[in-house]
C-alpha positions in Angstrom: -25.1 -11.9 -5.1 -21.8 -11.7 -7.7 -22.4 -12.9 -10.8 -19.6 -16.0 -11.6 -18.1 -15.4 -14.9 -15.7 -17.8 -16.9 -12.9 -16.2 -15.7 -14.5 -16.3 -11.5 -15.4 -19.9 -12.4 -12.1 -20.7 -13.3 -10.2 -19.2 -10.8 -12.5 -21.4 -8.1 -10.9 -24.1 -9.3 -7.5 -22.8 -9.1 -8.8 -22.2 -4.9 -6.9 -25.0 -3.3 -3.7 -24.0 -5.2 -4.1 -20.2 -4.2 -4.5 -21.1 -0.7 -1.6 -23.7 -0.8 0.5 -20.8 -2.0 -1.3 -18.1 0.8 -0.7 -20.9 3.9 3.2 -20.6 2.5 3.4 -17.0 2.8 1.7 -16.3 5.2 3.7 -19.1 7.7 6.9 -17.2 6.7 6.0 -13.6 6.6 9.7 -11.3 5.9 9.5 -7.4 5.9 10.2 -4.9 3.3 13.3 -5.5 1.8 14.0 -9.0 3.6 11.9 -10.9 1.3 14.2 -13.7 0.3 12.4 -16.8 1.7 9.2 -15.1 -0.2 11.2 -14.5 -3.4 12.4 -18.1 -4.1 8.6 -19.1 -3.4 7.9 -17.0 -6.0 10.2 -18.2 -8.4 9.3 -21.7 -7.9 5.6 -20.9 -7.9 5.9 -19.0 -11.8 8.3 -21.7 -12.9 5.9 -24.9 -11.9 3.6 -22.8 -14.3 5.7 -22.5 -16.9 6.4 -18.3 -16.8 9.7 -17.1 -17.4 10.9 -15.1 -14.5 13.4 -12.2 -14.0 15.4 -11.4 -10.7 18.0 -8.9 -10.0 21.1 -8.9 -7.7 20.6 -7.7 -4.2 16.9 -6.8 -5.1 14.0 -9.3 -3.8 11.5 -8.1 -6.5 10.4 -10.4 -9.4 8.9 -9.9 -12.8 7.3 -12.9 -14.7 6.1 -12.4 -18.7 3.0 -14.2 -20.5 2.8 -14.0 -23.8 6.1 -12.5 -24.3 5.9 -12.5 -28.3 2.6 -10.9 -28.3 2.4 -7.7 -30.2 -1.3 -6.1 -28.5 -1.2 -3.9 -25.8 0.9 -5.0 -23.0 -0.7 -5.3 -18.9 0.7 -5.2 -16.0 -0.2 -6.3 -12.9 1.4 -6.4 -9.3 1.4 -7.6 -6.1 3.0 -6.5 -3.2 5.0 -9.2 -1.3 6.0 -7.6 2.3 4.9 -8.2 5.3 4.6 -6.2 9.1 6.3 -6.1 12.3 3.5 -6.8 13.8 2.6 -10.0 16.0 -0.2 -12.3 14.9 -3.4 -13.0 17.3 -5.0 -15.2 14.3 -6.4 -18.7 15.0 -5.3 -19.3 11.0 -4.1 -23.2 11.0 -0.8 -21.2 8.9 -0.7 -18.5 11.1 3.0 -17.0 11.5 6.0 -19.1 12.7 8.5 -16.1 12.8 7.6 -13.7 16.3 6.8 -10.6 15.9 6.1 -11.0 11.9 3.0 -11.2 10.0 1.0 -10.7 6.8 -1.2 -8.0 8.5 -2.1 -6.0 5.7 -2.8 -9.0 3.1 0.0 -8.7 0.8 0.2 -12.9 1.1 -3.4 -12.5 -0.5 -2.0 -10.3 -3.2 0.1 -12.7 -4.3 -1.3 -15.7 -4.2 -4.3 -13.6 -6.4 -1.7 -13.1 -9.0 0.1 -16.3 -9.0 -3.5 -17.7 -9.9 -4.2 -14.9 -12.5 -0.9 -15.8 -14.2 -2.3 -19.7 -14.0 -5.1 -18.6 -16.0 -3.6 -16.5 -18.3 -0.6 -19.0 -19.0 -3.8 -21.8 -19.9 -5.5 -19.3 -22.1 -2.2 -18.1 -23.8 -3.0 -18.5 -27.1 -5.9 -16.1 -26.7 -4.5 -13.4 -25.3 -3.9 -10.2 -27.4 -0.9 -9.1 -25.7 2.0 -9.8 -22.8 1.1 -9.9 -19.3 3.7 -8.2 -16.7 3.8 -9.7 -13.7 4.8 -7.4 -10.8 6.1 -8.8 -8.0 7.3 -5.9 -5.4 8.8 -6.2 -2.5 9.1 -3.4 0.6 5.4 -1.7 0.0 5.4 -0.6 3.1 8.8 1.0 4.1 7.1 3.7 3.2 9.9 6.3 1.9 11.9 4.7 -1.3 9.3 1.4 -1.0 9.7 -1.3 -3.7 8.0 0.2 -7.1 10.5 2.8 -7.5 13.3 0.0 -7.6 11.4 -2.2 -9.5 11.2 0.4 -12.4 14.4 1.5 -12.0 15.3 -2.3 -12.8 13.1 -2.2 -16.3 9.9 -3.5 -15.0 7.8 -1.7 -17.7 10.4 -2.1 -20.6 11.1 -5.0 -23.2 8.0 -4.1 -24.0 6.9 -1.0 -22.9 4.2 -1.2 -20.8 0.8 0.4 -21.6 -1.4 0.1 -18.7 -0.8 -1.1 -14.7 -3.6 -2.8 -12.3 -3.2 -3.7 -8.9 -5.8 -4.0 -5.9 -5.5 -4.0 -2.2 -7.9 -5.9 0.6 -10.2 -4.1 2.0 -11.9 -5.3 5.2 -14.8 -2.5 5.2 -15.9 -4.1 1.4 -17.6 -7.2 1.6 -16.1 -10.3 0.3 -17.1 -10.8 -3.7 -17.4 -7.0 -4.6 -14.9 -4.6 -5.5 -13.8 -0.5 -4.7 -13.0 1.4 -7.4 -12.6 5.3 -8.2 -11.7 7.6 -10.7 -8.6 10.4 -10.0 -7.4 10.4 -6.8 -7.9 7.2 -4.6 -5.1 7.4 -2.0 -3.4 10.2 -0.8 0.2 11.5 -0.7 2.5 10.1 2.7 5.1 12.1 4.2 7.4 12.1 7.3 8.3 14.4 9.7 11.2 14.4 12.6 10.8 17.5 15.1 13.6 17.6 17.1 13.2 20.5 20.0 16.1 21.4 22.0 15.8 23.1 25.3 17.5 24.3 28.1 17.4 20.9 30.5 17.6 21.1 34.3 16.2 20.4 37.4 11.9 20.1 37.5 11.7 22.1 40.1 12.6 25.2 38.5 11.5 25.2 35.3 11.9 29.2 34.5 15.8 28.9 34.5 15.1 27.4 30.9 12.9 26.5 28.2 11.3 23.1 28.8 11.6 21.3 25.5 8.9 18.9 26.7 6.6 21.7 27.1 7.2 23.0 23.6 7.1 19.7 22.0 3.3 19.6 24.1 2.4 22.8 22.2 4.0 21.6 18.8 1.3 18.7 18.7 -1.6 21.3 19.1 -0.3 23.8 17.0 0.2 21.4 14.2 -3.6 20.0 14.6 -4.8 24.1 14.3 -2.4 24.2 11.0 -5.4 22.1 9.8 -8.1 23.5 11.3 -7.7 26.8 10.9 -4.7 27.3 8.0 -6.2 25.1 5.6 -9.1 25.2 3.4 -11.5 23.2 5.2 -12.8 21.3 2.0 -9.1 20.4 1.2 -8.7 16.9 3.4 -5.3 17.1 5.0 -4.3 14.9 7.5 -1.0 15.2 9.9 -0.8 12.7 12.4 1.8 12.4 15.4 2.9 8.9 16.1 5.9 9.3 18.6 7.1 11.6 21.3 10.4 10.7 22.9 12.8 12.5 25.7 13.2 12.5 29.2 14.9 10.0 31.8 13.5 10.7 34.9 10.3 12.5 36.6 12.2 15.3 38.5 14.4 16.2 35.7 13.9 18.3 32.4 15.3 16.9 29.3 17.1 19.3 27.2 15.9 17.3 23.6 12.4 16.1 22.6 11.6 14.3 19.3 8.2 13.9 17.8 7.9 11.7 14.5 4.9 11.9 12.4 2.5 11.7 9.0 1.6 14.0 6.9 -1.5 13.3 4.2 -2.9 15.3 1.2 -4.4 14.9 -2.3 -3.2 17.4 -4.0 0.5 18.5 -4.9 -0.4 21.9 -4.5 -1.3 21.2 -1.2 1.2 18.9 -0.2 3.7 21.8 -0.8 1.6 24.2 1.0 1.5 22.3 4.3 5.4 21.2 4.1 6.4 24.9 4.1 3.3 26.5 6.6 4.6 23.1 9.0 8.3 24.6 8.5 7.0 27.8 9.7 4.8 27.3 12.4 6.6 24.6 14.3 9.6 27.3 14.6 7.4 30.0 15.8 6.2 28.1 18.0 9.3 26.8 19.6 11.0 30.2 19.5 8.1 31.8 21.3 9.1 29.5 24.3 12.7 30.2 23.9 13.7 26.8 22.4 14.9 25.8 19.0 13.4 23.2 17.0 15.3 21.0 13.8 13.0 19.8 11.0 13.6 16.6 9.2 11.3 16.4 6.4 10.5 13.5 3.8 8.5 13.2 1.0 7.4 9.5 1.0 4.6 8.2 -1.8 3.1 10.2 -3.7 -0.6 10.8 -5.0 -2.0 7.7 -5.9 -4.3 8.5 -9.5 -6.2 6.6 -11.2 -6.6 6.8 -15.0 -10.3 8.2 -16.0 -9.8 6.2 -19.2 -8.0 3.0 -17.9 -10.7 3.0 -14.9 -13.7 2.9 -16.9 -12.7 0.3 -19.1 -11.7 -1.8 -16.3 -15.2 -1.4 -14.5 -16.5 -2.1 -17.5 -15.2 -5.1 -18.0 -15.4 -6.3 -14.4 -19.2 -5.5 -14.4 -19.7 -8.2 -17.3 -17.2 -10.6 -15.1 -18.7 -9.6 -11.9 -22.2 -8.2 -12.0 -22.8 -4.6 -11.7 -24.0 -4.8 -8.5 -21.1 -6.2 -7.3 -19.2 -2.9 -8.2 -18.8 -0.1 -5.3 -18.2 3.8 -7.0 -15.8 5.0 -3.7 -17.4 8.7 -2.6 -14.2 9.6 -1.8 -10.2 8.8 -1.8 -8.8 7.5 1.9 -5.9 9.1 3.6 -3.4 5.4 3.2 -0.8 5.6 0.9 0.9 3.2 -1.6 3.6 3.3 -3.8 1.9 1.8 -6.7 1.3 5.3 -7.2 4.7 5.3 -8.8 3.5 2.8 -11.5 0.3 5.5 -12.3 2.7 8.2 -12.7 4.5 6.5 -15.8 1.4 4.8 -17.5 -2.4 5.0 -17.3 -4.2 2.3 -14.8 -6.2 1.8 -11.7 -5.9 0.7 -8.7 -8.7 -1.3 -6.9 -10.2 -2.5 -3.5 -10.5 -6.0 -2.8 -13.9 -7.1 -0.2 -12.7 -10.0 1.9 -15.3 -9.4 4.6 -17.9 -12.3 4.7 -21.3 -10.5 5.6 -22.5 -10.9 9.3 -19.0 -11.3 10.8 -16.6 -8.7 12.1 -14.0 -7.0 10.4 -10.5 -6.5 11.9 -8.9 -3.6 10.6 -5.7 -3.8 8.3 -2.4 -3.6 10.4 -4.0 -5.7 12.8 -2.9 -8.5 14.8 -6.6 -9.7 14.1 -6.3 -9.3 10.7 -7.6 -12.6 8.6 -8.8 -12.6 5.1 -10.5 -15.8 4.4 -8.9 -18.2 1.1 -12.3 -17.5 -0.7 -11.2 -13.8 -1.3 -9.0 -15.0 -3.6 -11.2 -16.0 -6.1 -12.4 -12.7 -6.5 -8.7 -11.6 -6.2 -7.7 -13.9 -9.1 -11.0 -13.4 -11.9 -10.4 -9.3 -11.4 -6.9 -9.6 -12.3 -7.6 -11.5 -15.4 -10.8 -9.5 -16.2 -9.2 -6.3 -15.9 -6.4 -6.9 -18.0 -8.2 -8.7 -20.8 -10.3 -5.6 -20.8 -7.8 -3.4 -21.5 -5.7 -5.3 -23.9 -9.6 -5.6 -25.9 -9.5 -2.0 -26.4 
């Protein structure tokens, strides 16, 4: 059992609101960078709560201030806004209404958490010690340039500077009430490879006459899986992933071009350079062994996401006194995912958290998934964090 503090008791009453605002969302999901619909909810959300708001031309994101003359330390929190191409297999009674779209990875919980955050924190203005930024982000999960790095590019942690960040993420494998959290690394780095092999092409009855590019793109996924089992440190979690293999047009005929697309993961930046360049290396050995040539297209996508020793702790802290200790999970170790809040944590100290939304006894769907169904209550949880975690801070 949680423990319900004033903020948790507060935000339960704030429920049907949150879950007005989540049914909204999550009917009229928009991907990253096409968040327009979601933007003007948004904005009409912060203004029927009297937060000034801040948008930008050609830009979906959206920043909101509380306690804008405040002279304490100054918080910010954010909430990620896109949503998946991904088709929903819910029975939600506001289950998707655009095909193939749908809030699969909980981003419409993340916002509805913050709008009801800000609700409480525009009530208890008076009290607060310093401003509240709210971050609203859009294109999380593009994955390459994603939404934070335009977002601060914009000013989203000037006018005041900004002194600490907080944001949290669902997480079906927590159950509902408690709350993930970890000190230094928590997520890993995401990159993106293109292998493009070119080969000789011909007829498939006679492959000698040439080097078979589907072959070589065959031994370019194995050879890539022994870069980490037998290149790398063994302690050192590394993680490269192939997602796509295309080429080819007919059974009895060998296409000159193959190209794989895939992930790379690591923890370190150390690492992360190590693997980029043994990757280069390998994947042209390999190809030129078989007589073919192979073009590399790599991209560094997000990177390490840290979380502030300092900033952590006083956050746990202050969400065991909102929560209950108990309520609190210490992660073992970081996962392999990615997000771009780790932008944020390079420019100022802060955490990032995990939010349980699995009720005990039932199963959990996995994020990404068609499946994938938080219930409203999480929000409640969603909401009192936010507020605890930032009052926290600005009491130090």
């Amino acid at each position: 059992m949680t423990r319900a503090g004033a903020w948790t008791r507060e935000a339960r009453r704030w429920l049907p609101k949150m879950a007005s605002w989540r049914a909204s969302f999550h009917e009229e999901p928009e991907v990253a960078n096409e968040e327009v619909r979601t933007q003007a909810k948004l904005v009409g959300a912060l203004a029927s709560l009297g937060i000034p708001v801040k948008t930008f031309p050609s830009f979906t994101g959206v920043l909101g201030t509380i306690g804008a003359g405040l002279e304490g330390p100054v918080v910010a929190l954010r909430a990620d806004m896109d949503a998946l191409p991904v088709g929903e297999a819910t029975s939600l009674a506001c289950r998707s209404r655009i095909p193939g779209r749908m809030h699969a990875c909980g981003h419409d919980i993340h916002m509805a958490s913050l709008l009801g955050a800000a609700a409480l924190f525009k009530r208890h203005e008076r009290s607060l010690r310093g401003p509240i930024r709210l971050l609203f982000q859009p294109a999380e999960e593009e994955g390459a340039r994603g939404g934070a790095l335009p977002l601060l590019e914009r000013g989203a942690f000037e006018r005041p500077s900004v002194d600490y960040v907080v944001g949290q993420h669902v997480a079906p494998e927590i159950p509902l009430g408690h709350v993930g959290w970890k000190t230094g690394p928590i997520m890993a780095a995401a990159d993106h490879f293109v292998l493009t092999v070119s080969g000789t092409g011909g007829h498939a009855a006679y492959p000698q006459r040439g080097a078979d590019a589907v072959v070589v793109a065959s031994e370019l996924v194995q050879g890539l899986q022994t870069l980490v089992s037998r290149a790398r440190d063994p302690l050192e979690p590394v993680v490269i992933s192939v997602g796509s293999i295309h080429g080819g047009t007919r059974h009895n005929i060998l296409p000159d071009e193959v190209v794989l697309e895939g992930t790379v993961r690591t923890l370190r930046p150390e690492t992360r350079n190590q693997v980029e360049r043994q990757l280069r290396q390998r994947v042209h050995h390999i190809a030129a062994s078989s007589g073919a040539r192979v073009r590399v297209q790599y991209h560094r996508g997000y990177p390490v996401t840290v979380n502030s020793p300092t900033a952590t702790r006083l956050v746990v802290d202050a969400l065991a006194d909102e929560l209950g200790e108990d309520a609190l999970l210490e992660l073992e170790r970081p996962v392999m995912g990615a997000e771009d809040f780790s932008r944020y944590l390079e420019r100022t100290p802060g955490t990032f958290l995990f939010l349980g939304v699995t009720v005990p006894g039932t199963r959990a769907n996995p994020l990404h998934s068609p499946r994938f169904a938080p219930p409203d209550s999480a929000m409640v949880a969603g909401a009192a964090v936010l507020a605890a975690a930032a009052t926290g801070l600005q009491a130090q």
